[in-house]
Rosetta silent file (secondary structure, phi, psi, omega in degrees, C-alpha in Angstrom):
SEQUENCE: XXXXXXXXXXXXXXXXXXXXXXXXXXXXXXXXXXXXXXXXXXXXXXXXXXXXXXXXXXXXXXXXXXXXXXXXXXXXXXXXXXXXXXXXXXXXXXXXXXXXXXXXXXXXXXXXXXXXXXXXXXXXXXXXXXXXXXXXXXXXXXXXXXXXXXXXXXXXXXXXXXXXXXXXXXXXXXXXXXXXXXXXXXXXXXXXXXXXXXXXXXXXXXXXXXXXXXXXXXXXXXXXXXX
SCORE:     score description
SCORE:     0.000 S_00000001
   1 L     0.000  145.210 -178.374    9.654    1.487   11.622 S_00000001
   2 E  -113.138  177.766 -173.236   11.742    3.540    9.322 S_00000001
   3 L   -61.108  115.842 -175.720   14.374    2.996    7.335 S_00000001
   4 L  -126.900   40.793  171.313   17.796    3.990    9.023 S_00000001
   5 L  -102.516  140.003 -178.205   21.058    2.898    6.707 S_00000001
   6 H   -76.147  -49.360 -141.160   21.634    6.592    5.004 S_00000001
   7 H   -77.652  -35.959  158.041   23.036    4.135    2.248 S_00000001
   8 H   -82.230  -23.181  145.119   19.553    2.797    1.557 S_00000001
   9 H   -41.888  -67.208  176.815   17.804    5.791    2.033 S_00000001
  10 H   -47.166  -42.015  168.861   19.786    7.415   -0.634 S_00000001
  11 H   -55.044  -66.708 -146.921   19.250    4.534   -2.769 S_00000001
  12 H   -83.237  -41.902  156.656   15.753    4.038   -2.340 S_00000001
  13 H   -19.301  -67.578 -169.743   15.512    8.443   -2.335 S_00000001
  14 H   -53.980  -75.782  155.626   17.190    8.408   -5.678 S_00000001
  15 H   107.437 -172.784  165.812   14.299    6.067   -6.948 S_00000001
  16 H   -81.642  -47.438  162.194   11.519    7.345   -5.938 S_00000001
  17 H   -63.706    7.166  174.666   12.770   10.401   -7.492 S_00000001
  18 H   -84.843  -60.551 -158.456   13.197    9.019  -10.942 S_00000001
  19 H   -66.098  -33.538  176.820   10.222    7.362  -10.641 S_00000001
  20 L  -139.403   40.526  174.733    8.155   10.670   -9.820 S_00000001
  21 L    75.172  -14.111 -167.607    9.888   13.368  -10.491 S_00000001
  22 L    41.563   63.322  178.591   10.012   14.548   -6.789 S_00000001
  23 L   -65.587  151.473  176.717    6.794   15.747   -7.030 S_00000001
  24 L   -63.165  120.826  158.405    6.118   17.184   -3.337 S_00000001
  25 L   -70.269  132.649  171.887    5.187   14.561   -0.747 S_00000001
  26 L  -105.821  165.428 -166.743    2.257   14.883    1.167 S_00000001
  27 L  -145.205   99.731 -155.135    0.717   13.813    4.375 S_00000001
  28 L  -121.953  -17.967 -168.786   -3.289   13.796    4.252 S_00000001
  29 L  -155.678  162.593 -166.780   -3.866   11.075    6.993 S_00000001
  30 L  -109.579  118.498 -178.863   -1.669    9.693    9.684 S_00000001
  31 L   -43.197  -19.230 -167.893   -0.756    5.397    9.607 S_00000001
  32 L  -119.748   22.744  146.821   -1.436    4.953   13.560 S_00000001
  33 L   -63.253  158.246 -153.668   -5.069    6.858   13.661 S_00000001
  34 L  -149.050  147.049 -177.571   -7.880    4.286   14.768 S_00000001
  35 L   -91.638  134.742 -177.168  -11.176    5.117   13.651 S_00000001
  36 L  -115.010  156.484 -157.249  -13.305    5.998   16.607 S_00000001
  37 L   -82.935   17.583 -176.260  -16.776    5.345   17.019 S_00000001
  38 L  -127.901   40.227  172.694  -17.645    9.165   17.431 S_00000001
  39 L   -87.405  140.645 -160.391  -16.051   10.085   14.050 S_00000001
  40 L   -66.147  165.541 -153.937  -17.956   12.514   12.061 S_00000001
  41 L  -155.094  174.045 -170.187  -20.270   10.649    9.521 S_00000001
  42 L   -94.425  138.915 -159.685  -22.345   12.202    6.753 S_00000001
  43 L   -48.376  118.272  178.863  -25.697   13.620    7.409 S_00000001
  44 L    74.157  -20.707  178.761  -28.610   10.179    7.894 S_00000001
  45 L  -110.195  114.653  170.137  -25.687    7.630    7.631 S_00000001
  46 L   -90.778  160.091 -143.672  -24.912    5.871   10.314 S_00000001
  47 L   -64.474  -28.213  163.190  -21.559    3.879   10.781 S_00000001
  48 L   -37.076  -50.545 -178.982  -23.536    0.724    9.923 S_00000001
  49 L  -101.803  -13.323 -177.662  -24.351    1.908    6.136 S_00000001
  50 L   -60.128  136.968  157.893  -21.081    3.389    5.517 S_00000001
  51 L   -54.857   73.072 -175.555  -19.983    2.224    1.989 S_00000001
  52 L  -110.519  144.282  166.372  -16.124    1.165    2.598 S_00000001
  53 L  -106.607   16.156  169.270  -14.031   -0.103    0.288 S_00000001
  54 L   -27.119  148.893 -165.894  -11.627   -1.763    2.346 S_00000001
  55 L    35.572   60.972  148.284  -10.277   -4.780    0.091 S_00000001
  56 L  -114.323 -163.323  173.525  -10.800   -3.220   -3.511 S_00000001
  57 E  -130.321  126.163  169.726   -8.940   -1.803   -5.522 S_00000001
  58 E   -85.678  173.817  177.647   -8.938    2.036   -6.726 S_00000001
  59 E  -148.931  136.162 -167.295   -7.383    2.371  -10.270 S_00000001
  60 L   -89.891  140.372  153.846   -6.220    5.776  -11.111 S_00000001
  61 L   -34.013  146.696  145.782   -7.942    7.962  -14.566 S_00000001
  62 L   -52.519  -11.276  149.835   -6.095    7.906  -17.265 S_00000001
  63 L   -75.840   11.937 -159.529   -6.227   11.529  -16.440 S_00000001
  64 L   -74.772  127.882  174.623   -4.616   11.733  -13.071 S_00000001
  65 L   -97.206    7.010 -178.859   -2.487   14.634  -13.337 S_00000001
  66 L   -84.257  105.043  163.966   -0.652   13.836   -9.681 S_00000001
  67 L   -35.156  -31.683  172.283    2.686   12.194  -10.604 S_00000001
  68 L   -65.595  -20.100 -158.647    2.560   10.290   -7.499 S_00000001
  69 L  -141.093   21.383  164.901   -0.576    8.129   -8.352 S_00000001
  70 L   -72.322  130.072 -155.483   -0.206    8.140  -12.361 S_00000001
  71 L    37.316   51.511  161.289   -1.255    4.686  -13.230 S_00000001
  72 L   -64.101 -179.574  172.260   -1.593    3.364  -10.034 S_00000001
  73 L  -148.437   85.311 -176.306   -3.307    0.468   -8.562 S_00000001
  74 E  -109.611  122.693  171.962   -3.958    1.011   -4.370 S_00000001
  75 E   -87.987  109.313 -173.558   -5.399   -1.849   -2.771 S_00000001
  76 E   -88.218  146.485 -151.150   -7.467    0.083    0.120 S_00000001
  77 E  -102.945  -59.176 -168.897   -6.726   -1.336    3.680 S_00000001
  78 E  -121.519   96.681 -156.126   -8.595    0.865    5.494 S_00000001
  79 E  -148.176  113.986  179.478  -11.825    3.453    4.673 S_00000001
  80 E  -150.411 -167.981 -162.160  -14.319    4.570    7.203 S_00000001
  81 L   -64.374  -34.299  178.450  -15.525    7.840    8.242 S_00000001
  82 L   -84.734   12.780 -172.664  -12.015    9.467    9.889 S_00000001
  83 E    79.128 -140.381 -163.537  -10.696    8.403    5.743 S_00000001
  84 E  -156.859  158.499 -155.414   -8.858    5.766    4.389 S_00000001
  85 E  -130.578  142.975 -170.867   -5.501    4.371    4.025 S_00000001
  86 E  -166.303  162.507  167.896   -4.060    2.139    0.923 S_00000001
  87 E  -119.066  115.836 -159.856   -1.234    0.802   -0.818 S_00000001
  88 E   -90.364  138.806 -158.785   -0.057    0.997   -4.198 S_00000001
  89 L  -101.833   -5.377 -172.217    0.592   -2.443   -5.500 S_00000001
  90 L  -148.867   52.927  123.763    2.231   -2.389   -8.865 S_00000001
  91 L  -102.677   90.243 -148.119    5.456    0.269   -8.683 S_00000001
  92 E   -78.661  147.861  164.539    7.870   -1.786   -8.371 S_00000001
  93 E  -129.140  -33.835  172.510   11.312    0.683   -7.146 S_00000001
  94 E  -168.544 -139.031  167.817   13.955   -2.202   -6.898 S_00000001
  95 E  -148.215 -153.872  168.440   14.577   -5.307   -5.082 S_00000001
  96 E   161.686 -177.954  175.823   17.443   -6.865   -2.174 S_00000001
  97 E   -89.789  149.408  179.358   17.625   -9.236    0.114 S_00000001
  98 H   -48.379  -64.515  177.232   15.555   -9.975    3.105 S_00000001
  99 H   -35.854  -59.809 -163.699   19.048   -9.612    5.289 S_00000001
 100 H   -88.616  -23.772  132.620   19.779   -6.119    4.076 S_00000001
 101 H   -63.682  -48.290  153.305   16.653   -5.054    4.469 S_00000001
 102 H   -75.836  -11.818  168.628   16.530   -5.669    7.688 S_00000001
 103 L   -75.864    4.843 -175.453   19.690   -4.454    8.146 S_00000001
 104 L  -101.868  -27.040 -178.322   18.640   -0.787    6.818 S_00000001
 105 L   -79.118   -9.576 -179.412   16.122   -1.011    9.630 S_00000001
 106 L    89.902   54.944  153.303   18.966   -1.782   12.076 S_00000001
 107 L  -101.784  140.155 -168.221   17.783   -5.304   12.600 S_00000001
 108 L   -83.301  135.169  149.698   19.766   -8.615   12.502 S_00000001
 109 L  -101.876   10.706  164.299   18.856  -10.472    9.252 S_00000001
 110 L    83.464   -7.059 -158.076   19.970  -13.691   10.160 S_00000001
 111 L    43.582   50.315 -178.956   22.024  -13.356    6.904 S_00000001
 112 L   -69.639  105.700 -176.053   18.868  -14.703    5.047 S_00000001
 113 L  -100.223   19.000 -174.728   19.742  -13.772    1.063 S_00000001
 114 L   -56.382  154.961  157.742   16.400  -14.676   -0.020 S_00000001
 115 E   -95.695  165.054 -178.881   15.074  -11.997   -2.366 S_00000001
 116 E  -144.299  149.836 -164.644   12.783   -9.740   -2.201 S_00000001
 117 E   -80.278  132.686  139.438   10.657   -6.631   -4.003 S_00000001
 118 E  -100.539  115.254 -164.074   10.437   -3.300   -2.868 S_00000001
 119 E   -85.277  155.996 -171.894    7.130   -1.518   -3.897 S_00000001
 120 L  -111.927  104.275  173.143    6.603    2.318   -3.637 S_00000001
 121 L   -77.186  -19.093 -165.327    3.532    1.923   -1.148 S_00000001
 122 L   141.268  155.851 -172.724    2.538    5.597   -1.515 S_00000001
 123 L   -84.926  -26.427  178.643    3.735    9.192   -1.145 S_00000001
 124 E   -67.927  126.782 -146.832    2.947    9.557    2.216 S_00000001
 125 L    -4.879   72.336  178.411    6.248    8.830    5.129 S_00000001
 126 L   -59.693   12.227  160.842    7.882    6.799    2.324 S_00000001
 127 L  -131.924   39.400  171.730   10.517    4.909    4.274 S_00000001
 128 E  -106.348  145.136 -167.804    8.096    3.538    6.950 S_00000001
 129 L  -119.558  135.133  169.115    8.029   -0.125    5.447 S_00000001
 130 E  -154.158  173.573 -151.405    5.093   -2.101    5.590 S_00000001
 131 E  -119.985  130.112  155.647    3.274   -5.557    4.407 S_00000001
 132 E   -94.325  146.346 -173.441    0.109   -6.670    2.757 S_00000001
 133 E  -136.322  138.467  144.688    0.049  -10.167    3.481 S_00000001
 134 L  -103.011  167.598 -134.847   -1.806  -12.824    4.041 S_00000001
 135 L   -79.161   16.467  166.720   -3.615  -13.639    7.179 S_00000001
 136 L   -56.867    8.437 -132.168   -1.397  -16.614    8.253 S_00000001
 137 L  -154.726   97.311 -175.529    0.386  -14.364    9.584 S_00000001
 138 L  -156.373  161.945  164.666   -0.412  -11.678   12.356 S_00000001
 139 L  -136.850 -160.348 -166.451    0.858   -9.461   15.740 S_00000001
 140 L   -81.338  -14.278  146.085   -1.157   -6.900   17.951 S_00000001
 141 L   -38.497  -67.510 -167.339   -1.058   -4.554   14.849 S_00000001
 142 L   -35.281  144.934 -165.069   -1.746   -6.205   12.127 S_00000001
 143 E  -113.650  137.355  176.261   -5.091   -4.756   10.425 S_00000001
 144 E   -86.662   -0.397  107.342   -7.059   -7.881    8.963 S_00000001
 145 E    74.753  -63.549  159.717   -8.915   -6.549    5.930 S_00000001
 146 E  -169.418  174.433 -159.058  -10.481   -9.870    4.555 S_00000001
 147 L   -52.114    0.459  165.305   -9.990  -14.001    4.599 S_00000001
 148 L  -152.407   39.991 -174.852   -7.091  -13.183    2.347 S_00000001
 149 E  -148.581  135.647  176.798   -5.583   -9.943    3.233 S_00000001
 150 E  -142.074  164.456 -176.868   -3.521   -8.305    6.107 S_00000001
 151 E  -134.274  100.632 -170.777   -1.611   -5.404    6.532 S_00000001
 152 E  -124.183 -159.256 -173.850    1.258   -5.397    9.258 S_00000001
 153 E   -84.321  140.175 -173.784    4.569   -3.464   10.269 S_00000001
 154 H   -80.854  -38.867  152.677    6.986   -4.854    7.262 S_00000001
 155 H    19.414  -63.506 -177.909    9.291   -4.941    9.374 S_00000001
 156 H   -84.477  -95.673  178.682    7.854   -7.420   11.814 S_00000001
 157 H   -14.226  -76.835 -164.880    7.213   -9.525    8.522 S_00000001
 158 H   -64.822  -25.799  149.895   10.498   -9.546    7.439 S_00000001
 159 H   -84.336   41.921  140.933   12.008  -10.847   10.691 S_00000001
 160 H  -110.382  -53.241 -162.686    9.758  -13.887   10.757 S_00000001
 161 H   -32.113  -26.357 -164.415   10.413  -14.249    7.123 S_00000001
 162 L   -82.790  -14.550  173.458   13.702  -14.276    8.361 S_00000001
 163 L  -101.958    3.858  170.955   12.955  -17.329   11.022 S_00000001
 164 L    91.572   10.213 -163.601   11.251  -19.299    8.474 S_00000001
 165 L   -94.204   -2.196 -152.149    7.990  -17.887   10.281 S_00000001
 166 L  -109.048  170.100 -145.111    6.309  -15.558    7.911 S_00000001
 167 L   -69.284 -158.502 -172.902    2.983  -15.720    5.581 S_00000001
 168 L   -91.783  -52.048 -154.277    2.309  -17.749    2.014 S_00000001
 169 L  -137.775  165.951 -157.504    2.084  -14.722    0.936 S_00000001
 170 E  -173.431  138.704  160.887    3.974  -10.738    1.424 S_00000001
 171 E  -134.977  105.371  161.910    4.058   -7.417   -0.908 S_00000001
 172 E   -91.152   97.930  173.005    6.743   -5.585    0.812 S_00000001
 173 L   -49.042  162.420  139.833    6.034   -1.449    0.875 S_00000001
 174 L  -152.344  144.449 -134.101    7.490    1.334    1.589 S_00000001
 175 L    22.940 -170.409 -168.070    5.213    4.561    2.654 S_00000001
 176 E  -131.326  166.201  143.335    1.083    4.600    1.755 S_00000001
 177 E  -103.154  143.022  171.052   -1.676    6.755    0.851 S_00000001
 178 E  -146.934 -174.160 -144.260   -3.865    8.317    2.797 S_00000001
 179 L  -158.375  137.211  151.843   -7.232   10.356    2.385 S_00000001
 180 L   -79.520  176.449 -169.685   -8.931   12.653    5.267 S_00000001
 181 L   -63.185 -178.949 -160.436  -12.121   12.398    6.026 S_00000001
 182 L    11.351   22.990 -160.140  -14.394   12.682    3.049 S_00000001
 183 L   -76.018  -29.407 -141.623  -11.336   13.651    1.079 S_00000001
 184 L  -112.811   -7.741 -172.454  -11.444   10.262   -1.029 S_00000001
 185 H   -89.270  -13.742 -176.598  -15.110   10.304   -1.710 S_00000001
 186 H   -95.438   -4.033  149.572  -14.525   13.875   -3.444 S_00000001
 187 H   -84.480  -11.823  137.330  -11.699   12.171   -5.799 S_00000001
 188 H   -30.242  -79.981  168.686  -14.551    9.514   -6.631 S_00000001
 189 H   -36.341  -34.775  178.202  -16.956   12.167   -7.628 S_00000001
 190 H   -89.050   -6.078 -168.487  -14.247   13.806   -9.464 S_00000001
 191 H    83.475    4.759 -173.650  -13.196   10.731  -11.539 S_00000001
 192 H   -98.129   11.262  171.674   -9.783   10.409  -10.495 S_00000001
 193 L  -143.556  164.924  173.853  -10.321    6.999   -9.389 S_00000001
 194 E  -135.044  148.399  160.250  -12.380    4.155  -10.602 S_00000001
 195 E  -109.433  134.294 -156.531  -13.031    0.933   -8.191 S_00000001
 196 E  -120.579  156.780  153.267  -12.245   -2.540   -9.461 S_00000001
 197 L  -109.413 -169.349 -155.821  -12.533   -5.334   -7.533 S_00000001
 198 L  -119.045  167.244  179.615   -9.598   -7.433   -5.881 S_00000001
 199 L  -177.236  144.853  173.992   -8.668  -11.175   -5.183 S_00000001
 200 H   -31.154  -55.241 -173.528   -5.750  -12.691   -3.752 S_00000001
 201 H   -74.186   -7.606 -160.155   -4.150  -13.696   -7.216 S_00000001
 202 H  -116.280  -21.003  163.680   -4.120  -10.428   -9.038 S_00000001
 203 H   -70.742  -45.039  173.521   -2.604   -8.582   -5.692 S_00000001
 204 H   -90.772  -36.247 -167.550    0.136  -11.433   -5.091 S_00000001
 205 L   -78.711  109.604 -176.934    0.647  -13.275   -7.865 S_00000001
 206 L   -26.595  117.599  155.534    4.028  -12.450   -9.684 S_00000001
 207 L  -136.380  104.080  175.229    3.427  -11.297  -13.879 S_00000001
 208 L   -95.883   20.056  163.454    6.675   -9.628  -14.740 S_00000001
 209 L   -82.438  -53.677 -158.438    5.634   -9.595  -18.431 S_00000001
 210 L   -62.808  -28.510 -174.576    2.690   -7.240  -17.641 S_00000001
 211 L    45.063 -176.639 -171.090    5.163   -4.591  -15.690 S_00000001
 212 L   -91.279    7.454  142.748    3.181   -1.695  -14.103 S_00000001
 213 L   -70.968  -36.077 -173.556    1.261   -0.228  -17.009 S_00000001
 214 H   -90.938  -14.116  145.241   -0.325   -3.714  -17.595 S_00000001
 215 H   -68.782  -25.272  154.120   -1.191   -4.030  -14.531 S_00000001
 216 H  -102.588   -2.661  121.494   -2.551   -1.337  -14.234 S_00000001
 217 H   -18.511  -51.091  167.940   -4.360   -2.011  -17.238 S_00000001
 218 H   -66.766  -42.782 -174.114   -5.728   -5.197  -15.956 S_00000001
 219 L   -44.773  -27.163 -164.308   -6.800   -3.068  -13.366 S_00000001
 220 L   -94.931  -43.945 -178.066   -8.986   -0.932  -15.391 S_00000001
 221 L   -92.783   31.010  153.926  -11.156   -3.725  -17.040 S_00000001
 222 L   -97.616   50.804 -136.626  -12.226   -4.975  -13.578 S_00000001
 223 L  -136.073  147.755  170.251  -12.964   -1.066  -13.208 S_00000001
 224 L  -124.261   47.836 -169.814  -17.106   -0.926  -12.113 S_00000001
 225 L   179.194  113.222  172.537  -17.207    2.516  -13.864 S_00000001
 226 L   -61.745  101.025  159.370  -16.486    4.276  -17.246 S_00000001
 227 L   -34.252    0.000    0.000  -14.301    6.603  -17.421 S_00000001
């Protein structure tokens, strides 16, 4: 669902442009494609052997020259043959209350003032809001990823949060990344990512000392490649 108060658009607009210059957004893969079992696959590999890296982490080179992913962290959700879909986990853009979030979506917030973060998920339709979570937590969406990761509409998250209903644990986004097919295995090959792996505490667990160079930092010496 996207964002529809103009006044947090502009806010959250404003930013994202600070934060990246307003380098041109792009759109390489679409959030509501489903990988189908007739999706093209690479010559000898069948769907069986593909090599996904759903629940890892990519970590961007210290060389990335795309403003949008310099010093990232993207926890990937989703990566099969039709590409892959992820969220970057440590740009922080501001914070607000649960209520007035939902109220930018036009949703009653119950006038719930808990707070909450809002993360720069990715360059791709950057005011569709969404959650990694964990899997206490689920609807007919929600993508399941592994015994301690989900992905839903944030949306839907933030009105249970708002009923007292919603998981242990929540990184609220707004937009993703997303990779066509083979598009992400030729930024492998190129270096512009390295893959680390992930665990529940280093995706959820607050360290506002480290900010998002040290995180992504951490990021690099779980990295299973030099750079």
């Amino acid at each position: 669902m996207f964002v529809r108060s103009v006044f947090l658009r502009t806010i959250l607009g404003a930013a994202l442009a600070i934060l990246f210059l307003v380098a041109p957004l792009g759109s390489p893969g679409s959030l509501d494609a489903k990988p189908s079992p007739d999706a093209t696959k690479s010559p000898g590999q069948s769907p069986s052997e593909f090599d996904s890296l759903a629940g890892q982490l990519l970590v961007a080179a210290p060389e990335m020259a795309d403003p949008r992913f310099s010093r990232t962290v993207i926890v990937v959700v989703r990566h099969d043959h039709t590409g892959a879909l992820g969220l970057i986990i440590n740009k922080l853009i501001g914070s607000s209350t649960v209520a007035d979030l939902l109220a930018g979506f036009g949703e009653d917030g119950r006038d719930m003032a808990d707070p909450i973060d809002i993360n720069y998920g990715g360059p791709v339709q950057p005011f569709v809001g969404l959650s990694l979570h964990s899997p206490d937590f689920a609807i007919e969406d929600t993508t399941v990823v592994n015994d301690y990761l989900s992905m839903s509409a944030g949306v839907e998250v933030l009105k249970a949060m708002a009923e007292d209903r919603g998981p242990r644990n929540t990184l609220f986004m707004l937009g993703y990344a997303g990779w066509g097919p083979d598009q992400l295995e030729g930024e492998l090959q190129r270096r512009d990512w390295a893959v680390a792996p992930a665990d529940e505490a280093f995706i959820f667990a607050p360290d506002p000392e480290t900010g998002s160079d040290g995180r992504w930092q951490k990021a690099l010496n779980r990295m299973q490649i030099d750079l």
